[in-house]
C-alpha positions in Angstrom: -65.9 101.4 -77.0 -65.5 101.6 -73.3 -67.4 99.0 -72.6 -66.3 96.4 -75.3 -63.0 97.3 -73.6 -64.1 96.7 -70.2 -65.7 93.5 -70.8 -62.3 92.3 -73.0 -60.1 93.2 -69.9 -63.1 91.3 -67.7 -62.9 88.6 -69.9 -59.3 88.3 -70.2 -58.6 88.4 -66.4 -61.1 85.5 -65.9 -59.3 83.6 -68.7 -55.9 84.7 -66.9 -57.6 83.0 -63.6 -58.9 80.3 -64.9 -55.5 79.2 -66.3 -54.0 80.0 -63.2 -56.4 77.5 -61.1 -55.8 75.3 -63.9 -52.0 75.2 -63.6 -52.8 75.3 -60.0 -54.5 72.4 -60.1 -51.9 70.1 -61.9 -49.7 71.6 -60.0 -51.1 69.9 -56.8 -51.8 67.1 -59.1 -48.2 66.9 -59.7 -47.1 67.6 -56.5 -49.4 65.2 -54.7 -48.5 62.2 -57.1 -44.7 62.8 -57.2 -45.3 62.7 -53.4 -47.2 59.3 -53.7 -45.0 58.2 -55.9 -41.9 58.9 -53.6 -43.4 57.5 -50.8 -44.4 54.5 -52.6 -41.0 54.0 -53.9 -39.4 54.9 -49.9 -41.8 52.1 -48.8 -41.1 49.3 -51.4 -37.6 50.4 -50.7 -37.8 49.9 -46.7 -39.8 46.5 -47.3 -37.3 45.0 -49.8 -34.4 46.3 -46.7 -36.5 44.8 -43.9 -36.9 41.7 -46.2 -33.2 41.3 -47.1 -32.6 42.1 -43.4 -35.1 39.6 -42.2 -33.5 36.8 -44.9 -30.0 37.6 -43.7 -31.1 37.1 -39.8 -32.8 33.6 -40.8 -29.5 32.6 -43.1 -27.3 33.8 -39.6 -29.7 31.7 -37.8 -30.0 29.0 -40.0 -26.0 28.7 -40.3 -25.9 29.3 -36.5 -27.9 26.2 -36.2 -26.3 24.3 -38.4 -22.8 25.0 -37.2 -24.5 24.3 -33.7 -25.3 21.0 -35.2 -22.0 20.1 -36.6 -19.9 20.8 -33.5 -22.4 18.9 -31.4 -22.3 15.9 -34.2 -18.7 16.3 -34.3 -18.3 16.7 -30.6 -20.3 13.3 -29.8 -19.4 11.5 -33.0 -15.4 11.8 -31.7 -16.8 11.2 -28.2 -19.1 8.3 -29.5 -15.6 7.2 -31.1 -13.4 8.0 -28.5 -15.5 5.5 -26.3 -15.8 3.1 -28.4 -12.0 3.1 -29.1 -11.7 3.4 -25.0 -13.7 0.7 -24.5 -12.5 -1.6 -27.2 -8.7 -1.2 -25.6 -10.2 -2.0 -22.1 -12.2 -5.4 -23.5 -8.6 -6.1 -25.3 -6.7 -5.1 -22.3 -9.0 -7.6 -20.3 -8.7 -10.2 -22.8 -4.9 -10.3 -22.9 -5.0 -10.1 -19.2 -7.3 -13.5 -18.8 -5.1 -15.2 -21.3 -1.7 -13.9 -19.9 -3.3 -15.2 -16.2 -5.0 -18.5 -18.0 -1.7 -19.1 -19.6 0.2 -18.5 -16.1 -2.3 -21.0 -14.3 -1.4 -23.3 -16.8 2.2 -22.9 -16.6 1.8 -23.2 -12.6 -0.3 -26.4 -12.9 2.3 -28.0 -15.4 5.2 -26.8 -13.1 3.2 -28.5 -9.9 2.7 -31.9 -11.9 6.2 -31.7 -13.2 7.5 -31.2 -9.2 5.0 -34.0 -8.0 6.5 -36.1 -10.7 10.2 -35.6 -9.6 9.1 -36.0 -6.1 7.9 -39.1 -6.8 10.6 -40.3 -8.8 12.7 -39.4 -5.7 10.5 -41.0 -3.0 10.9 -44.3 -5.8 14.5 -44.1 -6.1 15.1 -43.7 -2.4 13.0 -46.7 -1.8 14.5 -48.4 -4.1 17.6 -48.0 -2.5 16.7 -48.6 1.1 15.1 -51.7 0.4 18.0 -53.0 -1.0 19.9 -52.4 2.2 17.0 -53.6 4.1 15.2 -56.4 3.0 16.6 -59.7 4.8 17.3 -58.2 7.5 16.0 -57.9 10.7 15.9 -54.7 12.1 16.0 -55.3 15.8 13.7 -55.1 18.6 12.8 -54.0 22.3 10.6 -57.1 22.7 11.4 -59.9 25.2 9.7 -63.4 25.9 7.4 -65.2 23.4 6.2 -62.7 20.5 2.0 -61.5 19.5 1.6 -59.9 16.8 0.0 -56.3 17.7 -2.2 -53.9 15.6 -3.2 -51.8 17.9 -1.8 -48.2 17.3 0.8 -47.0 19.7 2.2 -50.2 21.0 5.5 -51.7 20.6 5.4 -53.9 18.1 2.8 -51.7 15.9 5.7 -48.6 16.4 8.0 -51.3 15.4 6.3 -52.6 12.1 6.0 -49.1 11.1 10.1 -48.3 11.4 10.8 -51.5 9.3 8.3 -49.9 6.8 9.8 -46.3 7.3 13.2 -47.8 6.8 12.2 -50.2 3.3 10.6 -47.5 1.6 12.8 -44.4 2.5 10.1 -42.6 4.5 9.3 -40.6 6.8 6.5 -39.7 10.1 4.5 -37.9 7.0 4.1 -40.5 5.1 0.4 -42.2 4.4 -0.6 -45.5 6.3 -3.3 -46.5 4.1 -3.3 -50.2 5.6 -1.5 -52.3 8.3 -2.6 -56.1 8.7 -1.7 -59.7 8.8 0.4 -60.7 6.0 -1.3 -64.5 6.0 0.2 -65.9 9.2 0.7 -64.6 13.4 4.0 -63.8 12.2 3.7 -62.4 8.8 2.4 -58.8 8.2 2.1 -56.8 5.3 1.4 -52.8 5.1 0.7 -50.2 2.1 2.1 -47.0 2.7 2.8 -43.5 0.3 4.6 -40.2 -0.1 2.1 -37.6 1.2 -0.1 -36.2 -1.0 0.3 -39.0 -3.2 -3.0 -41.4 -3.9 -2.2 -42.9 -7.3 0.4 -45.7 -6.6 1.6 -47.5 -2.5 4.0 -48.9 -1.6 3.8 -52.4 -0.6 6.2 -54.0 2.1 5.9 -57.5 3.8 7.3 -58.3 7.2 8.2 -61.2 8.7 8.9 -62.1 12.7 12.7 -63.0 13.6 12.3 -64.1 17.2 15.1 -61.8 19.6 15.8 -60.3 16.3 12.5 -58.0 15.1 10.8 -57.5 11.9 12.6 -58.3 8.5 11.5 -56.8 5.8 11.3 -59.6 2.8 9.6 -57.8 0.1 8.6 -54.2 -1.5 6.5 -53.3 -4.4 4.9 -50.3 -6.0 1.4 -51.0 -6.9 -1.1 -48.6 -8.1 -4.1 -48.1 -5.7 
C-alpha cells in the first residue's frame, strides 16, 4: 500500500510539473508574442509617423516652392509689366515730343516764308513808290567835262549809277548787285539789283546820261530771275 501510494504522489508531482512547464511554456509563448506583437505595432506606428512626417515636410516644401514661384512670377510679371508700361510712356512721350518739335519747325518755317513775304511786299511797295518820284529825273552829279561811261567798281560814275539805282528801287548798301552793264548805247545803262536774301525775282532799272545833270532813271521792273 505504501508503495502504490508513493508511486501515486511520484506520479502526481511529475504530472503537477509537467503542467507547470507547460503553462510555463505558453506563458513565454504568450509573453514573447504579445511582445512581438507590441513592438510590431510601435514600429508600424513610428513608420506611418515618420511617413506622415516626411509627406508633411515635402507638402511644406513643395508649397514653399510654389509660393517661391508665384512671388517671383508675380514679382517679374509686374516688373515685366511695369517696364513695358515705362517704356511704352517713354516711346509715347518721345513721339509727342518729335511731333510737338516737327509741328514747331513747321510753324517756324511758315512764320519765316510769311515774314520774307511781307518783306518783299515792302521792299515792292517802297520801290514802287520811289520810282515814281524818281524816274525822269536826273539825280545830279560830281562829274565835269565830256562824260565815259564807267564800270569799274569804285569810281565815280559806277558809285553814281548805283545811288540812282538805290534811290528807284528804295534800297539800301545791303542790297544784291546781280548785274551792272550797258543799257544798248555809251550813255544808256541798265542794272538788276534785289532785297538781300532774295533770288527769286530783281529789280530791273534803266539809266540814262543827262550831261551836267547825272543819271536819270527812265524805267523799273520786277522780273523774275
Amino acid at each position: 500500500m505504501d508503495t502504490r501510494s508513493g508511486m501515486r504522489k511520484k506520479k502526481k508531482s511529475k504530472n503537477i510539473l509537467l503542467n507547470s512547464s507547460i503553462v510555463i511554456v505558453i506563458a513565454l509563448i504568450l509573453i514573447i508574442g504579445g511582445n512581438m506583437i507590441f513592438n510590431s505595432s510601435n514600429e508600424t506606428a513610428n513608420n506611418q509617423q515618420d511617413s506622415s512626417t516626411e509627406e508633411t515636410e515635402q507638402d511644406t516644401q513643395n508649397n514653399e516652392g510654389q509660393t517661391g514661384g508665384d512671388e517671383s512670377t508675380d514679382g517679374n510679371g509686374s516688373e515685366s509689366g511695369n517696364n513695358g508700361q515705362q517704356d511704352g510712356a517713354v516711346q509715347q512721350n518721345e513721339d509727342d515730343g518729335g511731333d510737338e518739335q516737327s509741328q514747331n519747325d513747321s510753324q517756324d518755317k511758315q512764320d519765316k516764308n510769311d515774314q520774307s513775304r511781307q518783306n518783299d511786299k515792302k521792299q515792292q511797295n517802297a520801290g514802287e513808290s520811289n520810282s515814281g518820284k524818281v524816274v525822269g529825273k536826273p539825280i545830279g552829279t560830281s562829274q565835269s567835262g565830256p562824260h565815259q561811261s564807267s564800270y569799274d567798281k569804285g569810281t565815280v560814275d559806277w558809285n553814281e549809277k548805283i545811288k540812282a539805282i538805290q534811290l528807284a528801287t528804295g534800297l539800301d548798301d545791303s542790297m544784291t548787285l546781280w548785274r551792272l552793264e550797258s543799257g544798248g548805247g555809251p550813255q544808256q545803262s541798265i542794272g538788276k539789283v534785289s532785297p538781300e536774301g532774295v533770288s527769286g525775282w530783281v529789280y530791273v532799272v534803266n539809266l540814262q546820261w543827262v550831261d551836267q545833270k547825272g543819271w536819270k532813271v527812265t524805267n523799273v521792273s520786277k522780273q523774275s530771275r
